[in-house]
C-alpha positions as CSV (number, residue, x, y, z in Angstrom):
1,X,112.5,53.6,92.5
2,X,111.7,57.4,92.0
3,X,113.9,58.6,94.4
4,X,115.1,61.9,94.0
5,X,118.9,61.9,93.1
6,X,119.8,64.8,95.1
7,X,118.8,62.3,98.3
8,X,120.7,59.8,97.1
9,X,123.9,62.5,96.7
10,X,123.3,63.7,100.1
11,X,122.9,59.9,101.4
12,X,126.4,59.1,99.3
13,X,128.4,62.4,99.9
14,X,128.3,63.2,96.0
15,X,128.7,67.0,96.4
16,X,128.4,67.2,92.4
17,X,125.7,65.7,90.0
18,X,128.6,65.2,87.4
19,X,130.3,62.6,90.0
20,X,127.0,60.8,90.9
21,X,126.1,60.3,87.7
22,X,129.4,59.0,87.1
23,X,129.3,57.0,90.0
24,X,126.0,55.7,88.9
25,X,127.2,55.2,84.9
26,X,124.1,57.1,83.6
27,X,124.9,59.8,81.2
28,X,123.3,63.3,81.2
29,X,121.3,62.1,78.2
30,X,119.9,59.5,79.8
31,X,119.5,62.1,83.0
32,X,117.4,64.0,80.4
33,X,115.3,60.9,79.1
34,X,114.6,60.2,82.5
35,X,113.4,63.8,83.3
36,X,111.0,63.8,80.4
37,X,109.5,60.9,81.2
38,X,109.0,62.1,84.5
39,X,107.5,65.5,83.2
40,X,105.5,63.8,80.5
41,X,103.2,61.5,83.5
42,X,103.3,64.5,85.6
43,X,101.4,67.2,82.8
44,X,99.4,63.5,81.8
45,X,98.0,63.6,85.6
46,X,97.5,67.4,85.2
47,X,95.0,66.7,82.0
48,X,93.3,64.2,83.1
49,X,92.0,66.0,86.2
């Protein structure tokens, strides 16, 4: 839903990001896809302005 995970930590009282995204069963390569994915739309929007 594009909500940042560190609101979601703060909302769940995961003080770490390895315990949330333990919680949540993603894995830091997944974290990582996610991220670029993010990154890649982001410098997309940049470009096309």
């Amino acid at each position: 839903m594009g909500v940042p995970s560190i609101t979601i930590m703060a909302i769940t009282g995961h003080r770490t990001e390895k315990a949330f995204l333990k919680y949540i069963k993603v894995t830091p390569k997944e974290h990582a896809v996610q991220l670029k994915e993010l990154w890649d739309r982001q410098s997309m929007k940049i470009l096309n302005t």
